[in-house]
MARMI-529746 format. One record per atom (N, C-alpha, C, O): residue in one letter; atom name; x, y, z. Coordinates in nm, 4 decimals. Example, Ala and Ser with C-alpha at 12.3 -4.5 7.8 and 13.67 -1.06 7.14 Angstrom:
residues 2
['A', 'N', [1.3190, -0.5690, 0.7800]]
['A', 'CA', [1.2300, -0.4500, 0.7800]]
['A', 'C', [1.3200, -0.3300, 0.7800]]
['A', 'O', [1.4236, -0.3319, 0.8465]]
['S', 'N', [1.2850, -0.2250, 0.7080]]
['S', 'CA', [1.3670, -0.1060, 0.7140]]
['S', 'C', [1.2900, 0.0030, 0.7870]]
['S', 'O', [1.3409, 0.1138, 0.8039]]
***
This chain:
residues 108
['X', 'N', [14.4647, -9.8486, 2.9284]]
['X', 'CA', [14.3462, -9.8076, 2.8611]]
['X', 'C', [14.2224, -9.8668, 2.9282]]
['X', 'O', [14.1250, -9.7990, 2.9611]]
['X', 'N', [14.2336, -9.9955, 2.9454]]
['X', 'CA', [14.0616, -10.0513, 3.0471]]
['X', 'C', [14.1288, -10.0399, 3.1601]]
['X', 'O', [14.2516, -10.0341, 3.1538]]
['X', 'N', [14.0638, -10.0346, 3.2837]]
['X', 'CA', [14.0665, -10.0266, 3.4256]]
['X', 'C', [14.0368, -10.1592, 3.4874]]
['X', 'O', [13.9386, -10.2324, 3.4749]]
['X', 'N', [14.1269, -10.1695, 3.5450]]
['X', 'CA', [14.1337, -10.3035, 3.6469]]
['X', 'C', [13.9694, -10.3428, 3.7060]]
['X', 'O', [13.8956, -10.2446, 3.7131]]
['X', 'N', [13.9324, -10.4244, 3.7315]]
['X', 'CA', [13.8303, -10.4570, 3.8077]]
['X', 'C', [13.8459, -10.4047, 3.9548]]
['X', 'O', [13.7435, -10.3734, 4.0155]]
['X', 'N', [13.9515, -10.3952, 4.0071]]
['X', 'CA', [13.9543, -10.3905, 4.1413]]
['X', 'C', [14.0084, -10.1982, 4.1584]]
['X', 'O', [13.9857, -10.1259, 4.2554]]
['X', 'N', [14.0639, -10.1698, 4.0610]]
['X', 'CA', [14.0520, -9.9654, 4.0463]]
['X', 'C', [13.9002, -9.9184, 4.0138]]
['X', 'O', [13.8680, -9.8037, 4.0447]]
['X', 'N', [13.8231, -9.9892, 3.9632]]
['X', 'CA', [13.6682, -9.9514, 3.9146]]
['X', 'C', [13.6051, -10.0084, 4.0670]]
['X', 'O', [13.5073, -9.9406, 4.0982]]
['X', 'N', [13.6260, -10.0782, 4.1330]]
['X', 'CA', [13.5236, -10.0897, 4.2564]]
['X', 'C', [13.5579, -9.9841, 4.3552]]
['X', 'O', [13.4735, -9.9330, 4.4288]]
['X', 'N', [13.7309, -9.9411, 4.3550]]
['X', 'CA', [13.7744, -9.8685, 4.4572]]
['X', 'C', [13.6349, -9.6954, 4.4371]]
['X', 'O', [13.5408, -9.6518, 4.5034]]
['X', 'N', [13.6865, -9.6668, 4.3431]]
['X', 'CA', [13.5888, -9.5522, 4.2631]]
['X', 'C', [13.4443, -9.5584, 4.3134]]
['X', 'O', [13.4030, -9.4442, 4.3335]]
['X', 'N', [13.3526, -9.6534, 4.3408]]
['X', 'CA', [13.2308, -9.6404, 4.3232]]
['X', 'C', [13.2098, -9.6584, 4.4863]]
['X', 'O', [13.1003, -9.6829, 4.5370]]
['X', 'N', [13.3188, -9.6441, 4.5512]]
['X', 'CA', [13.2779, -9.6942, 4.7083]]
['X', 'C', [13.2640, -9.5423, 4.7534]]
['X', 'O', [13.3101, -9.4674, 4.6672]]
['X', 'N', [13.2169, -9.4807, 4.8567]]
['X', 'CA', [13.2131, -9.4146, 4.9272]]
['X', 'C', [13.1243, -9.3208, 4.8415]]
['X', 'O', [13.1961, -9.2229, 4.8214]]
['X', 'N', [12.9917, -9.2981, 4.7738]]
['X', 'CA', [12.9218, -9.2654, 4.6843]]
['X', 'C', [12.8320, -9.1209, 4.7678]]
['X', 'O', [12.7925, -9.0104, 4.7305]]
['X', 'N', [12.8306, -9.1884, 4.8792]]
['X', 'CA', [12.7144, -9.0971, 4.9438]]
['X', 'C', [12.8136, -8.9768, 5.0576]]
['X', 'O', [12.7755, -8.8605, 5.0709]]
['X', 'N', [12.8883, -9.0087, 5.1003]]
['X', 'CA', [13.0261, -8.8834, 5.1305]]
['X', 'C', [13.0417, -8.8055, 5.0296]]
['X', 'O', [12.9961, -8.6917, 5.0413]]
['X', 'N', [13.1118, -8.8441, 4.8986]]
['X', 'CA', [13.1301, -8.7475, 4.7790]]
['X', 'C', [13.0335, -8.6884, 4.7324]]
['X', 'O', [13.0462, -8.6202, 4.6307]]
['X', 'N', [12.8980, -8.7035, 4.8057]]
['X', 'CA', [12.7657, -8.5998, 4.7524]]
['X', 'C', [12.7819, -8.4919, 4.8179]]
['X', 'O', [12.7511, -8.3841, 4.7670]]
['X', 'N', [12.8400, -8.5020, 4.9600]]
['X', 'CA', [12.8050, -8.4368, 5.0701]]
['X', 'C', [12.8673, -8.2922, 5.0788]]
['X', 'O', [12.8273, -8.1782, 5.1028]]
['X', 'N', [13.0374, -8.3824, 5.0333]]
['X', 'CA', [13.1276, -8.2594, 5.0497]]
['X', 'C', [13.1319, -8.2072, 4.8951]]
['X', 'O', [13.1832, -8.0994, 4.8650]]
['X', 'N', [13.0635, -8.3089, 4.7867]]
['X', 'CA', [13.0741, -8.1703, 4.6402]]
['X', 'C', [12.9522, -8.0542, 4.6844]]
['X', 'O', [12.9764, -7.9380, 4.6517]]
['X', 'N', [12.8098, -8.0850, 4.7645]]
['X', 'CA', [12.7793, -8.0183, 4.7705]]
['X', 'C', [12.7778, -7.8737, 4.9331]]
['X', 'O', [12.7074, -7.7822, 4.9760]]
['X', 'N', [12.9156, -7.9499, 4.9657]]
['X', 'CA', [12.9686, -7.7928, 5.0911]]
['X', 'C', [12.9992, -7.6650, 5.0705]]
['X', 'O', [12.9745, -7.5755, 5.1513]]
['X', 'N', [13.0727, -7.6449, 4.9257]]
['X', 'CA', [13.1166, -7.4968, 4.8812]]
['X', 'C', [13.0022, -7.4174, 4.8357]]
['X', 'O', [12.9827, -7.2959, 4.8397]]
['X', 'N', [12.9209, -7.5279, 4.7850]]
['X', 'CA', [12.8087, -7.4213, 4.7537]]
['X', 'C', [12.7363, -7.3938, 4.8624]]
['X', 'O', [12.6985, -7.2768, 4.8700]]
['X', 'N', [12.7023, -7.4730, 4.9575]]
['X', 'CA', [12.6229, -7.4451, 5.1145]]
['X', 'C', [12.6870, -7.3268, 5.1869]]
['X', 'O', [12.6262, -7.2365, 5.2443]]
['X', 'N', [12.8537, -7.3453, 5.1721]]
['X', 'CA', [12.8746, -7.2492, 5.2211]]
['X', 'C', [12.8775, -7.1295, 5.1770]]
['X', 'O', [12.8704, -7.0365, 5.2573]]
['X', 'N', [12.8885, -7.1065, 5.0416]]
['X', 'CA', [12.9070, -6.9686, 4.9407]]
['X', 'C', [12.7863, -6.9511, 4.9862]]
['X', 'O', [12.7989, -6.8352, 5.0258]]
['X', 'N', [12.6312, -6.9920, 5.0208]]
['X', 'CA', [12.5351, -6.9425, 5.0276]]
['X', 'C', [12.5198, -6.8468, 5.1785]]
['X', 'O', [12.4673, -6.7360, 5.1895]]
['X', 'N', [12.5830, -6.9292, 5.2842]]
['X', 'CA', [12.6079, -6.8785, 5.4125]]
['X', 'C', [12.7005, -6.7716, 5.4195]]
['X', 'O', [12.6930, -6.6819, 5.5035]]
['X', 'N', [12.7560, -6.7771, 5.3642]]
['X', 'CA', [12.8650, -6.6240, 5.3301]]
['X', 'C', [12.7666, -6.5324, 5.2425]]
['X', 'O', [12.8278, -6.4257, 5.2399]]
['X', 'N', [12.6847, -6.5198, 5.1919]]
['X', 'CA', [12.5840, -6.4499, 5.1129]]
['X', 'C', [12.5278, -6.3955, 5.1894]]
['X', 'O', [12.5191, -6.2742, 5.2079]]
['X', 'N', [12.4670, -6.5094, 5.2619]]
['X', 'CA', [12.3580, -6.4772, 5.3966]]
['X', 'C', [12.3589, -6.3398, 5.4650]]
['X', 'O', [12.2868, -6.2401, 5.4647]]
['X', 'N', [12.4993, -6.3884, 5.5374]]
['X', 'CA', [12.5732, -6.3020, 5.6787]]
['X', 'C', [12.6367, -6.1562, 5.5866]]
['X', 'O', [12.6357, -6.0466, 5.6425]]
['X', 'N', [12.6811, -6.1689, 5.4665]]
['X', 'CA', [12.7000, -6.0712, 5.4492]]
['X', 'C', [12.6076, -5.9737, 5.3553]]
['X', 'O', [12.6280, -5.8534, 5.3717]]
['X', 'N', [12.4988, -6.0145, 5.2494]]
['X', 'CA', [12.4678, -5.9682, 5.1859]]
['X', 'C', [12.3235, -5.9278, 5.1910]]
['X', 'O', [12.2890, -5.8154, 5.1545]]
['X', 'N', [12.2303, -6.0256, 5.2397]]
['X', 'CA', [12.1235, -6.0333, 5.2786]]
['X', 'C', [12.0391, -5.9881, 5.3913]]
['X', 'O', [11.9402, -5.9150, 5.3859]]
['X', 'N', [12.1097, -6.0588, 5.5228]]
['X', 'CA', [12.0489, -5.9912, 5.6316]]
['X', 'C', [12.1155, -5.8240, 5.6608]]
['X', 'O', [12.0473, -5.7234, 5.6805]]
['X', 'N', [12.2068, -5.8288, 5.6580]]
['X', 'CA', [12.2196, -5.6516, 5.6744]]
['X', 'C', [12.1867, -5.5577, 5.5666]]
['X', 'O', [12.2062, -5.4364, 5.5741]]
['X', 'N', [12.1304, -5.6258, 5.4547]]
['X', 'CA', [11.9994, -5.5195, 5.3606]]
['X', 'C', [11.8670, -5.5474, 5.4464]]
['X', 'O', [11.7978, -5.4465, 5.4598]]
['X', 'N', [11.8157, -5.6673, 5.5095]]
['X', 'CA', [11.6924, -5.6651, 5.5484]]
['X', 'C', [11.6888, -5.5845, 5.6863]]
['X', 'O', [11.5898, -5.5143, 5.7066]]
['X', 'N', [11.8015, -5.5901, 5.7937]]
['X', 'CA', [11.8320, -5.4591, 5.8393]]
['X', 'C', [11.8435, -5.3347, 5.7933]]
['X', 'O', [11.7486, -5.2869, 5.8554]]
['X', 'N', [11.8684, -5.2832, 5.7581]]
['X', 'CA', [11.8300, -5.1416, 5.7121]]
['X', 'C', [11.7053, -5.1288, 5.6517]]
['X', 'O', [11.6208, -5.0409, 5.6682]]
['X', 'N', [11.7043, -5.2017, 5.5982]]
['X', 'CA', [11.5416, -5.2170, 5.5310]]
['X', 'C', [11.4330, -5.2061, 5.6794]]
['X', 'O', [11.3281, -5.1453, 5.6582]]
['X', 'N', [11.4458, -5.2406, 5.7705]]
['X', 'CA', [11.4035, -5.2240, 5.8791]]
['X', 'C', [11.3901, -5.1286, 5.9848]]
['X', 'O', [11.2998, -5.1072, 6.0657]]
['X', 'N', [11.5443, -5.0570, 5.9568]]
['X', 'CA', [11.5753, -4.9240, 6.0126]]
['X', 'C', [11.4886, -4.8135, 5.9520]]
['X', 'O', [11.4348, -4.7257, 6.0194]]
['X', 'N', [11.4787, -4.8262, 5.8054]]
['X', 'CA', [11.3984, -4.7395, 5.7206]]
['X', 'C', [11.2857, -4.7238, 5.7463]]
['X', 'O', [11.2512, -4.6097, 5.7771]]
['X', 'N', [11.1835, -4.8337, 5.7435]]
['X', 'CA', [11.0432, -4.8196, 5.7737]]
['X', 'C', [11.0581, -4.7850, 5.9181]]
['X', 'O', [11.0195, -4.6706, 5.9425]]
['X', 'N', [11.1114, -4.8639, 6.0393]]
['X', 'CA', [11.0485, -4.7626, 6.1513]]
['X', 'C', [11.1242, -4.5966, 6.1546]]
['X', 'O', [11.0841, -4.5155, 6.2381]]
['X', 'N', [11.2144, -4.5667, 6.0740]]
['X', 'CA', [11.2050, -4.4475, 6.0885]]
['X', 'C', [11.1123, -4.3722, 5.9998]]
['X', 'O', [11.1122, -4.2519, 6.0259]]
['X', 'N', [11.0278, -4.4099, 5.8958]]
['X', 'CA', [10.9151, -4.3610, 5.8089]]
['X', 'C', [10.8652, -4.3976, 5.9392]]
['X', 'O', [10.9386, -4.3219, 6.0028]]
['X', 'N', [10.7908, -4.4605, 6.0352]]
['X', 'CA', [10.7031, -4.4745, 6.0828]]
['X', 'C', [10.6696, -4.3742, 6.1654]]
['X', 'O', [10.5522, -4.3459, 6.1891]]
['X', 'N', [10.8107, -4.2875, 6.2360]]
['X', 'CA', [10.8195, -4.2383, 6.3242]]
['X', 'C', [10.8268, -4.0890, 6.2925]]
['X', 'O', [10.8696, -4.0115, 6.3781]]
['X', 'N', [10.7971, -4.0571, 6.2039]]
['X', 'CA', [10.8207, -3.9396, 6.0921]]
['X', 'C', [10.6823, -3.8622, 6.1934]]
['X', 'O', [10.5760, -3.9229, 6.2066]]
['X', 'N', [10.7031, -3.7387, 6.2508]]
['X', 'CA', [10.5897, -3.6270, 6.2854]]
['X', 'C', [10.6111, -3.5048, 6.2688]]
['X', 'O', [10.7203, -3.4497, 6.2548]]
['X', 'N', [10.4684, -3.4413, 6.2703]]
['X', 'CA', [10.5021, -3.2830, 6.2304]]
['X', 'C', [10.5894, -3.2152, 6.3187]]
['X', 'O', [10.5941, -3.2218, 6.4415]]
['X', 'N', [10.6726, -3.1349, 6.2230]]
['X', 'CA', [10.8315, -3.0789, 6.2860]]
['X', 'C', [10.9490, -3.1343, 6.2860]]
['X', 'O', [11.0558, -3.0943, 6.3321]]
['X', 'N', [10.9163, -3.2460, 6.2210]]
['X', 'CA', [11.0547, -3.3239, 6.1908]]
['X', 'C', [11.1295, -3.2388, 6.0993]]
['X', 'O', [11.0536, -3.2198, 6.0043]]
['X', 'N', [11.2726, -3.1593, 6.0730]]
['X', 'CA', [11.3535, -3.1421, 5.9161]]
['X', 'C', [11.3568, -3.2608, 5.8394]]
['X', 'O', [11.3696, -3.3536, 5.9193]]
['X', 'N', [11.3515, -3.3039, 5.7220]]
['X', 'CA', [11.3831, -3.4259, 5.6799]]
['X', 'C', [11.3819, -3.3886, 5.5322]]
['X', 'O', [11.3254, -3.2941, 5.4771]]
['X', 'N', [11.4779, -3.5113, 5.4676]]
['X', 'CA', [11.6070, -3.4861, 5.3683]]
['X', 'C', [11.5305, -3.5918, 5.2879]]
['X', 'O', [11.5356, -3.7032, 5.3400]]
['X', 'N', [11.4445, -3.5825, 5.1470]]
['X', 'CA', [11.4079, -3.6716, 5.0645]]
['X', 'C', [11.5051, -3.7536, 4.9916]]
['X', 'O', [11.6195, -3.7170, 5.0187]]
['X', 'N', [11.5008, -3.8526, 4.9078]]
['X', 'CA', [11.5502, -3.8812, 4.8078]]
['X', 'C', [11.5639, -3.8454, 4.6982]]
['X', 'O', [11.6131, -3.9060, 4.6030]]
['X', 'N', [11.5215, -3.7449, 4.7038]]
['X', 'CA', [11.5306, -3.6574, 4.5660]]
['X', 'C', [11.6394, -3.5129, 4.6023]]
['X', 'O', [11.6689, -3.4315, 4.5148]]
['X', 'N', [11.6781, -3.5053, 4.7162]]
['X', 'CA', [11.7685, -3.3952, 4.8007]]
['X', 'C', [11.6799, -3.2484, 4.8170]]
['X', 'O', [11.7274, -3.1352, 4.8082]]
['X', 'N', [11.5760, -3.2751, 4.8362]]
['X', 'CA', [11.4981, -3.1882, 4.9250]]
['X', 'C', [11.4760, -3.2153, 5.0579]]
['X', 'O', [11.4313, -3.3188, 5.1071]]
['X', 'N', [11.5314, -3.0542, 5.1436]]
['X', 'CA', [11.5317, -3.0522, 5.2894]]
['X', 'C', [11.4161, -2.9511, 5.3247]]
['X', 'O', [11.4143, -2.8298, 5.3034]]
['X', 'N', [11.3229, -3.0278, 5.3819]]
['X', 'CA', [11.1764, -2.9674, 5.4376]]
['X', 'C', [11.1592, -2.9947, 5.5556]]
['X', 'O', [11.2444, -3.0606, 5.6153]]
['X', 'N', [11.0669, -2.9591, 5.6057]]
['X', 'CA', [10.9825, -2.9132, 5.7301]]
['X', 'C', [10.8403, -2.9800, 5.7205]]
['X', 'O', [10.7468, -2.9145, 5.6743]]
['X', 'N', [10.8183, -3.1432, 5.7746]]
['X', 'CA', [10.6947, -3.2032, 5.7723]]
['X', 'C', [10.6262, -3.1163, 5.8483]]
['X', 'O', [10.6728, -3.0866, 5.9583]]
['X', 'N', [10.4648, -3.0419, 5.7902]]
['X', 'CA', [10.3889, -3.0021, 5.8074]]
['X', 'C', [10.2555, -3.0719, 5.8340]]
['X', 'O', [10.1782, -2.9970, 5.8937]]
['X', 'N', [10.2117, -3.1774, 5.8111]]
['X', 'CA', [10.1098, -3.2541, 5.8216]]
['X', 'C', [10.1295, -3.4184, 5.7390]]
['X', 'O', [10.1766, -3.4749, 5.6402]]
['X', 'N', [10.0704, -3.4336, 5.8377]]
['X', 'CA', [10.0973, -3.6262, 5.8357]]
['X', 'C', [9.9669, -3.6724, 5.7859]]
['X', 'O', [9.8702, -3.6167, 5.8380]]
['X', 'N', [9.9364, -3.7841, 5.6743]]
['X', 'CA', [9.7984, -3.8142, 5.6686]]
['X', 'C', [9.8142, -3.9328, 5.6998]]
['X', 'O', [9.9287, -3.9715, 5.7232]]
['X', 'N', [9.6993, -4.0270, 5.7090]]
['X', 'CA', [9.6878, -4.1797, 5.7061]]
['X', 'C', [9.7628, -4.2858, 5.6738]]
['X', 'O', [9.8217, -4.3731, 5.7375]]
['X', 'N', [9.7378, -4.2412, 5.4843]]
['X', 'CA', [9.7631, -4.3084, 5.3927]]
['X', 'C', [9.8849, -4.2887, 5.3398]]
['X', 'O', [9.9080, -4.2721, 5.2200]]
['X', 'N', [9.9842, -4.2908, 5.4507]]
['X', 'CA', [10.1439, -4.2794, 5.3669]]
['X', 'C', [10.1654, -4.1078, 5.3174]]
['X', 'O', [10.2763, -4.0640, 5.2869]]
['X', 'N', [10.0707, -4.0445, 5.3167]]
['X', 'CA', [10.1687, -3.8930, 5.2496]]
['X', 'C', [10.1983, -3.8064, 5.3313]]
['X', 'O', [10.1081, -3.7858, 5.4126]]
['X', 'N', [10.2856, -3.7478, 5.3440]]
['X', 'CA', [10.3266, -3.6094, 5.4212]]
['X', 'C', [10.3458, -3.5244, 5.3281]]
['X', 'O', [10.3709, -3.5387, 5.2084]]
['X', 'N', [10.3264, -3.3974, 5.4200]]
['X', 'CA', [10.3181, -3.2673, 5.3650]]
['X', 'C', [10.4302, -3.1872, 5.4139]]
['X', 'O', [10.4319, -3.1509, 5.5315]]
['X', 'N', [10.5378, -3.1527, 5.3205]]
['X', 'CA', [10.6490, -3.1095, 5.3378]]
['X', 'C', [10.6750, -2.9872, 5.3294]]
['X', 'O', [10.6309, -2.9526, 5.2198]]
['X', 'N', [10.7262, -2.8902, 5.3863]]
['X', 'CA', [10.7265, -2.7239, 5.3615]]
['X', 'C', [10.8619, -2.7126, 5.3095]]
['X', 'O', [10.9504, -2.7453, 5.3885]]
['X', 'N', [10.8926, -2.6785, 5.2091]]
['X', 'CA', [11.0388, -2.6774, 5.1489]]
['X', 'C', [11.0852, -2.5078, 5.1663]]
['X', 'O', [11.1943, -2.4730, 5.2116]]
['X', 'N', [10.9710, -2.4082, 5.1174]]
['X', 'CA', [11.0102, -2.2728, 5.1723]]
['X', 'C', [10.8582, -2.2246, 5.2264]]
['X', 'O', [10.7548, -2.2908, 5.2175]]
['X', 'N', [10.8748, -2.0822, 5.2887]]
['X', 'CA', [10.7952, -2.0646, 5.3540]]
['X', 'C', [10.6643, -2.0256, 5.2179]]
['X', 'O', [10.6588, -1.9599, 5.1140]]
['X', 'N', [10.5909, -2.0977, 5.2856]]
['X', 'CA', [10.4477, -2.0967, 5.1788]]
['X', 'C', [10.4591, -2.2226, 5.0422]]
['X', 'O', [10.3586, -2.2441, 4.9743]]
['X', 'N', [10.5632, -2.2825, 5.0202]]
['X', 'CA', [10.5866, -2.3825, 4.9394]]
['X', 'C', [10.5712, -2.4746, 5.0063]]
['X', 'O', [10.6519, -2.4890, 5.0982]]
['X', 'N', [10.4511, -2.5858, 4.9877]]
['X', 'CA', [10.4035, -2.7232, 5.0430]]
['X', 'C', [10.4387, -2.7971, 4.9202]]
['X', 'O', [10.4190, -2.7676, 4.8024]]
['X', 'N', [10.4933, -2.8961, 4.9720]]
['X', 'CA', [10.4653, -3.0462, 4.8342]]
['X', 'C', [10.4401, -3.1426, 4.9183]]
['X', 'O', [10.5037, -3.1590, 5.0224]]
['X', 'N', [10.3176, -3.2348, 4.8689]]
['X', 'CA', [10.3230, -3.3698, 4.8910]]
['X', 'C', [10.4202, -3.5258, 4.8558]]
['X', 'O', [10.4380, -3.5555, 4.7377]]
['X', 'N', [10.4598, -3.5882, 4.9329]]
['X', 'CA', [10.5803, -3.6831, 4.9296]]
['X', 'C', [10.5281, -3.8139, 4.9826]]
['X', 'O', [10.4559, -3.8033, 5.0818]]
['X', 'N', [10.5486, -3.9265, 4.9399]]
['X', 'CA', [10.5254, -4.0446, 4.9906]]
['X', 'C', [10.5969, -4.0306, 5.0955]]
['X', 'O', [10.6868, -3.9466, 5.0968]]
['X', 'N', [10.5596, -4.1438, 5.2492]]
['X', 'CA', [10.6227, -4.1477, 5.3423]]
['X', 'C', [10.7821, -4.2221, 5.3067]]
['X', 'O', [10.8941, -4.1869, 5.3438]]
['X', 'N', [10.7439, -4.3250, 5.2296]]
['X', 'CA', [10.9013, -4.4181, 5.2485]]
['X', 'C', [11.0077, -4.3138, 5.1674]]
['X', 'O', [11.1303, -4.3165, 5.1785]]
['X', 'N', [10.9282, -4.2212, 5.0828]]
['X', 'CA', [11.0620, -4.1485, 4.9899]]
['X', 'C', [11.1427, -4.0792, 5.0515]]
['X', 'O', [11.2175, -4.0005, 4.9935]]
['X', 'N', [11.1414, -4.0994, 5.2040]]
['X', 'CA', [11.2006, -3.9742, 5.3179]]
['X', 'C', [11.3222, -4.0745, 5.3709]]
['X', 'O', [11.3159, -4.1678, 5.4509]]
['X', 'N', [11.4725, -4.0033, 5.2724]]
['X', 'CA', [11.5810, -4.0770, 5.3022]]
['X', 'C', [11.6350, -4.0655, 5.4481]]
['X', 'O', [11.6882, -4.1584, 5.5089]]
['X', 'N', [11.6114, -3.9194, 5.5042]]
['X', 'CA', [11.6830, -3.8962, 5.6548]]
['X', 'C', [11.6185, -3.8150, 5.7293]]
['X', 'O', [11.5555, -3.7347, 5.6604]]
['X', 'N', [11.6049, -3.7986, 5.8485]]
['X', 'CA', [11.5458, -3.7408, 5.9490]]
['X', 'C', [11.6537, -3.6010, 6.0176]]
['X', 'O', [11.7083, -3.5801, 6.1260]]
['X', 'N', [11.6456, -3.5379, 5.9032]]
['X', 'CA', [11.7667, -3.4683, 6.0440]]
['X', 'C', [11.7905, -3.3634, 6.1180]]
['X', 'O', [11.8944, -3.3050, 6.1488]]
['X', 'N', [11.6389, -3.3414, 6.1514]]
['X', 'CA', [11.6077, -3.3022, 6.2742]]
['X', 'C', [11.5008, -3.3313, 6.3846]]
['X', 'O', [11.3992, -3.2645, 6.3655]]
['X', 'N', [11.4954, -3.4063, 6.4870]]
['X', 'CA', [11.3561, -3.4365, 6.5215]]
['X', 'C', [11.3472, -3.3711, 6.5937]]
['X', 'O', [11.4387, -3.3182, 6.6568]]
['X', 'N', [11.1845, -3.3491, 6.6103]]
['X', 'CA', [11.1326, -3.2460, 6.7313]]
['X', 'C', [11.0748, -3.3366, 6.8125]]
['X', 'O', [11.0151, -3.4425, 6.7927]]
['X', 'N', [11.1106, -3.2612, 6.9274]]
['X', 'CA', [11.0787, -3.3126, 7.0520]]
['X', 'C', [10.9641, -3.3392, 7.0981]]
['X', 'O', [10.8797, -3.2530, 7.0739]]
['X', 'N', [10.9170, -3.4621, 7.1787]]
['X', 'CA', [10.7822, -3.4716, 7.2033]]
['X', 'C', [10.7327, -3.4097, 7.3184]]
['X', 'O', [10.7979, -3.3910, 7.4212]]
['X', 'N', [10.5550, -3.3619, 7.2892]]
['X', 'CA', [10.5478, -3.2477, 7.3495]]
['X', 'C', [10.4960, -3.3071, 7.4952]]
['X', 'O', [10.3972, -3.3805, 7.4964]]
['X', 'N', [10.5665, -3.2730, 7.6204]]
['X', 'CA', [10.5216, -3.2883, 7.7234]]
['X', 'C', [10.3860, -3.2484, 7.8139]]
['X', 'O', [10.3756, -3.2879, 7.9301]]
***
């Protein structure tokens, strides 16, 4: 029931090691987060905007909402002008443009 004097000193020795390695699983659960969860969303996240960036008139491109149009005019401020049928224009934010899938060629 009480503990020896000499089992209670064994216990309190090595104080600053047992910080180190209770706190490794969590260092590492965070590094496994990292590599898998984090940086390859901030990749794509990256892929996305430069392909919004690269968005020009004559591109086909596939919204997030599953409309496939025909960018007609590019403005400044983020909007394109999308031709969905002939004589049907809608305006679309640039980032709402999930895929590109057709680009036109640049003009020589």
């Amino acid at each position: 029931m009480f503990a020896t004097p000499a089992f209670a000193q064994a216990a309190g020795a090595g104080g600053a090691a047992s910080a180190v390695t209770s706190f490794l699983p969590l260092i590492l659960i965070f590094a496994i987060m990292y590599f898998l969860l984090i940086r390859p969303q901030q990749k794509k996240m990256k892929d996305h905007k430069a392909m919004a960036e690269a968005l020009r008139r004559g591109d086909q491109v596939l919204t997030q909402g599953g409309i496939i149009g025909k960018v007609t005019k590019v403005h400044d401020d983020g909007i394109l002008e999308v031709e969905i049928a002939p004589g049907v224009v809608v305006k679309t934010p640039r980032h709402t443009i999930a895929q590109v899938m057709n680009k036109t060629e640049p003009a020589a």
